[in-house]
C-alpha positions in Angstrom: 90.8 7.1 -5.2 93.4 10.1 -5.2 91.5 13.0 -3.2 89.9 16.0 -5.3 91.9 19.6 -4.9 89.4 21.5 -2.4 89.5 24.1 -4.4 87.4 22.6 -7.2 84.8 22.1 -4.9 83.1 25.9 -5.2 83.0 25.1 -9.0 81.6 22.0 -8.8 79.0 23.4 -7.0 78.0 25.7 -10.0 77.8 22.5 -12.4 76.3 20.1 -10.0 73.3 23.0 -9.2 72.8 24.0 -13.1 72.6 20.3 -13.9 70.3 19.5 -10.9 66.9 21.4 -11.6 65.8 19.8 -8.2 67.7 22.4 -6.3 66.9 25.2 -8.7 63.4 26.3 -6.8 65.4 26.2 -3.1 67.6 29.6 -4.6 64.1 30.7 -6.7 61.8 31.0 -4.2 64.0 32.7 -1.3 64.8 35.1 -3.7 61.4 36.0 -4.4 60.3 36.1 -0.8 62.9 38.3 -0.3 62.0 40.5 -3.0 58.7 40.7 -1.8 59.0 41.1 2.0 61.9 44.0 0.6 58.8 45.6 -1.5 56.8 45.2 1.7 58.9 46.8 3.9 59.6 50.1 1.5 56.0 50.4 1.1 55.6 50.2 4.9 58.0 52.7 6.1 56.7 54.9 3.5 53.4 54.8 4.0 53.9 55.2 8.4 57.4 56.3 8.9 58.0 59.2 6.3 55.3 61.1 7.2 56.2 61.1 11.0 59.7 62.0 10.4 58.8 64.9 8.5 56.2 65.8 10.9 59.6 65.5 13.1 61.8 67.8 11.6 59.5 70.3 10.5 58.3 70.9 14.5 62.2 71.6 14.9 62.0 74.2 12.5 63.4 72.3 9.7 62.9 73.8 5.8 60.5 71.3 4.5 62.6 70.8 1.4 65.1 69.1 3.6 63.5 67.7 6.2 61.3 65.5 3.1 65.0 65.1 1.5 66.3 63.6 4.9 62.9 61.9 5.5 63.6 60.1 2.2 67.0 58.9 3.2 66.3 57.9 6.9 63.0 56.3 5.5 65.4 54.3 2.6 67.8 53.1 5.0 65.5 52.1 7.4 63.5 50.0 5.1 66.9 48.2 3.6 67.8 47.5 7.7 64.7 45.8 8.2 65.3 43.5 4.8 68.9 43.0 6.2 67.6 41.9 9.2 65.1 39.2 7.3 67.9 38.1 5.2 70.3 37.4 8.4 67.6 35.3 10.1 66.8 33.7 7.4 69.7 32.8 5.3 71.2 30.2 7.4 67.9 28.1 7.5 67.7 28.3 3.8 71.3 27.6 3.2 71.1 24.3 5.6 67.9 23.4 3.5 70.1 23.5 0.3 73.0 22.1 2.0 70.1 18.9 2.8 68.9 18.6 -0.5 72.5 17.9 -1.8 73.6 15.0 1.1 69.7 13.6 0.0 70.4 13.9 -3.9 73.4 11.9 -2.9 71.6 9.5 -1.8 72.9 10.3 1.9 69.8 11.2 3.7 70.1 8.7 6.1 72.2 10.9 7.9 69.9 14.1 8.1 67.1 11.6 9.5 69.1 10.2 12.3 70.3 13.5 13.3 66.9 15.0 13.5 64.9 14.8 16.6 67.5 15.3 19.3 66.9 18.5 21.3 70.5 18.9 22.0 71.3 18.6 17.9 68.5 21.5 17.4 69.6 23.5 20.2 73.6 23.5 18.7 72.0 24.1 15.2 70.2 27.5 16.9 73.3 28.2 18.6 75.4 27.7 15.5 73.2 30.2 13.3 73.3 32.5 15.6 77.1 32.8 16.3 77.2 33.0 12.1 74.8 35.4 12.3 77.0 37.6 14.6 80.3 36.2 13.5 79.8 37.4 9.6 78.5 40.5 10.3 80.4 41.7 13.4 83.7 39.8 13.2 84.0 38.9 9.3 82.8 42.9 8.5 85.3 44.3 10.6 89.0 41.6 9.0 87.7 42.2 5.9 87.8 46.1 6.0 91.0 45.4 7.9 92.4 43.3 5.7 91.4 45.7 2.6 93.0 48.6 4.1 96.2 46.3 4.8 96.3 45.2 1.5 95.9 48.3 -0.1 99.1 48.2 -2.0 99.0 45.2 -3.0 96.0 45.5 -5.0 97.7 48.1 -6.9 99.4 44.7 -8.3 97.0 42.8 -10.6 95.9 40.2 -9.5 98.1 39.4 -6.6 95.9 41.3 -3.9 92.6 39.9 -5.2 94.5 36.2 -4.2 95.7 37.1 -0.6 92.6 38.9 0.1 90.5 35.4 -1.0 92.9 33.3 0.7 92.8 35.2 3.9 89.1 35.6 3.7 88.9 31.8 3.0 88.8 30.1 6.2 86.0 32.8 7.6 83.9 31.6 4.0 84.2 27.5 4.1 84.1 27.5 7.9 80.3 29.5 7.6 79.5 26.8 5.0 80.2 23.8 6.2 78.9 24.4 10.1 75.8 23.2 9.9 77.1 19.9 9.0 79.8 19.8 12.1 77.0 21.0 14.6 73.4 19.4 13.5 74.4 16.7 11.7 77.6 15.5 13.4 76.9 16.6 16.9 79.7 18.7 17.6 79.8 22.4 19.9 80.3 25.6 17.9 83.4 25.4 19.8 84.4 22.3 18.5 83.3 23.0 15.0 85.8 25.8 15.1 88.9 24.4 16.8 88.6 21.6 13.9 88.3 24.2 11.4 91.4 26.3 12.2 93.2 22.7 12.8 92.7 22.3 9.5 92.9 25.9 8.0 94.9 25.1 5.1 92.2 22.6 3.9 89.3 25.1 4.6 91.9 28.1 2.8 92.0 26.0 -0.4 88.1 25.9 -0.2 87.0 29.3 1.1 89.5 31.2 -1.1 87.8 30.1 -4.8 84.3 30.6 -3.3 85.4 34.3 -1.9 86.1 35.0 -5.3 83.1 33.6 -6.9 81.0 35.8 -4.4 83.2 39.2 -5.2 81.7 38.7 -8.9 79.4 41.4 -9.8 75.5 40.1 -10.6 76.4 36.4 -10.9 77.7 36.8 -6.6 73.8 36.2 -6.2 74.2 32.8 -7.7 77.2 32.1 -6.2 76.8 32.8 -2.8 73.8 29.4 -3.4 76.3 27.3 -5.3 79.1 27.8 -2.4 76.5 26.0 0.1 76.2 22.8 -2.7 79.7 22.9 -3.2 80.4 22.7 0.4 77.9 19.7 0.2 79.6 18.0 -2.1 82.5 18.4 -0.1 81.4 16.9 2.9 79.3 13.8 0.5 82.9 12.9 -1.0 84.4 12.7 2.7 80.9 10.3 3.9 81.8 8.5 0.5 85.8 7.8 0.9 85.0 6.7 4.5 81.9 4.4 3.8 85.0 3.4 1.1 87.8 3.1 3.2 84.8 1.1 6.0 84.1 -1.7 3.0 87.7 -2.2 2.8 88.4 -2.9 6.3 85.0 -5.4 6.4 86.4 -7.5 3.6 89.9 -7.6 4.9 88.5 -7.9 8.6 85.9 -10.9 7.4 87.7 -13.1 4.5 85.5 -12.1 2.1 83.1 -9.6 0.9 80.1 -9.4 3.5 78.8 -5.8 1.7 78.3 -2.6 2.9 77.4 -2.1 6.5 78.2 -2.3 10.4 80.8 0.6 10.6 80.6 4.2 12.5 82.0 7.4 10.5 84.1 9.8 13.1 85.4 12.6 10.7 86.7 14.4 13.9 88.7 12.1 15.3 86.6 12.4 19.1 85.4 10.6 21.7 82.0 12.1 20.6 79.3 10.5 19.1 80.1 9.8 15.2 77.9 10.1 12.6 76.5 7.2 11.0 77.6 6.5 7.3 75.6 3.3 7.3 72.8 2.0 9.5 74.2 -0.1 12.4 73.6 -3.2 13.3 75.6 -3.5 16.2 75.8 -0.9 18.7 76.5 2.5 18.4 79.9 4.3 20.6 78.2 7.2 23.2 80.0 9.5 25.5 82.0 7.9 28.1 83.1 5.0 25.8 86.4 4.4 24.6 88.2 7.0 22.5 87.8 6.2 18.5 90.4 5.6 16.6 90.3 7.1 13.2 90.5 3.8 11.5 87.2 2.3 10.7 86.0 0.4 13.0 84.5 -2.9 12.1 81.4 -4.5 14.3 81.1 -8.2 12.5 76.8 -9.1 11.6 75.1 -10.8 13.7 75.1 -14.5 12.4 78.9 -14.3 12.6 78.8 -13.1 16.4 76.4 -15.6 17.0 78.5 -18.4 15.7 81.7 -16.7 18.0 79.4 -17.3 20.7 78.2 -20.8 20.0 81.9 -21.5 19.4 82.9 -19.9 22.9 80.4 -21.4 24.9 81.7 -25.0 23.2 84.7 -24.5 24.2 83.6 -23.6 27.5 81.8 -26.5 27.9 84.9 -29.1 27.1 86.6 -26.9 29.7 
């Protein structure tokens, strides 16, 4: 199966959501809590921080007019920080809940299930939000202003400074999207998840650069910046896929015949590490301190056929 340009992926996502109305209410509802904890938070300030900032200025011997005129703006900004700050903790647990609900619709839950329960996994996962957290609004704010004010006269060209500002912008974008799966679902270190990602730059460039541009639409960004996440999904469901592909191939070729789909261990990363499952084992399952993996699959025969190898081996050991 000839491998799908990345940069489809970001538009897939838009069709696969609109034509999915099970992931429709996972983008619905965090936008209205977020509405509503915003509407919360205005009232709030308004209600007990306007009328002590006026008291504020007017002890300093402000003129009322513009101490309620700077009590308004302090009061405004103050009430949008606190909805910033909601959104930032709370984005990158909605996003991995979307990003879940794709690997399930396609049929690859399996994975999210083993992965679950391991203190270690839900430590990196904390760990992994919070360097996004930080890395999108420290790091990501500050190359894209650079990179605007560097690109400035290219953008007087249509066209051609929108593209290198997406590309550029593009690893930062796909690399934010597709962490979660690299750190709670495969096991990896933020550190990890990173080296991989600039190893593979132009891959995560071809991505990031068409969802970049989805999210500088006007109105519609608010939809994108959701259908990103499933098409980052989708991404990672057609690599499971190709390998769980790729595994079959090498069990047929491996046994003589077609045994089905099973007994192999998917290591996207090419490490030592732990892999994640594409299929539930039945033999065992590579740790730390084993043998390096190859990147070929890795076939572990079933169990009738290792018990006939061993009734076979201890015949021949017995003739001996």
């Amino acid at each position: 199966m000839p491998r799908r340009p990345l940069w489809l992926y970001p538009i897939r996502g838009v069709t696969y959501f609109l034509s999915n109305p099970r992931l429709w209410p996972r983008v619905i509802l965090p936008f209205l809590f977020m509405l509503l904890v915003s509407i919360a938070l205005f009232v709030l300030a308004f209600i007990y921080l306007f009328p002590l900032q006026i008291d504020f200025f007017i002890r300093h011997s402000w003129a009322p007019w513009l101490a309620k005129t700077l009590s308004v703006l302090l009061t405004l900004g103050e009430a949008a920080l606190g909805s910033l700050i909601v959104f930032l903790a709370l984005m990158p647990i909605l996003e991995d809940g979307l990003f879940d609900a794709v690997l399930r619709s396609r049929k690859l839950g399996y994975i999210i299930d083993n992965a679950h329960g391991d203190y270690r996994t839900c430590l990196n996962g904390v760990l992994g939000g919070i360097y996004i957290i930080l890395f999108q609004s420290i790091v990501l704010l500050t190359f894209q202003i650079v990179s605007i004010v560097v690109l400035l006269p290219l953008h007087a060209v249509p066209v051609v400074g929108t593209m290198v500002y997406c590309y550029l912008n593009g690893w930062v974008m796909a690399f934010s999207k597709r962490i979660h799966y690299d750190v709670e679902l495969c096991k990896m270190s933020v550190s990890q998840s990173r080296k991989y990602a600039w190893k593979h730059r132009a891959k995560f460039c071809e991505f990031g650069s068409v969802a970049v541009f989805l999210e500088m639409t006007p109105v519609l960004n608010l939809l994108f910046f959701w259908t990103n996440v499933v098409g980052a999904a989708l991404w990672v469901a057609d690599e499971i896929e190709e390998a769980q592909r790729r595994d079959r191939l090498a069990n047929r070729t491996a046994s003589g015949q077609d045994q089905g789909s099973h007994y192999v261990t998917f290591h996207p990363y090419e490490s030592s590490a732990p892999g994640l499952p594409t299929e539930p084992l039945l033999g065992g399952h590579h740790g730390y301190g084993s043998q390096p993996h190859s990147h070929a699959p890795q076939y572990v025969p079933p169990s009738h056929v290792q018990q006939q190898q061993q009734q076979q081996l201890q015949a021949k050991g017995s003739r001996r």
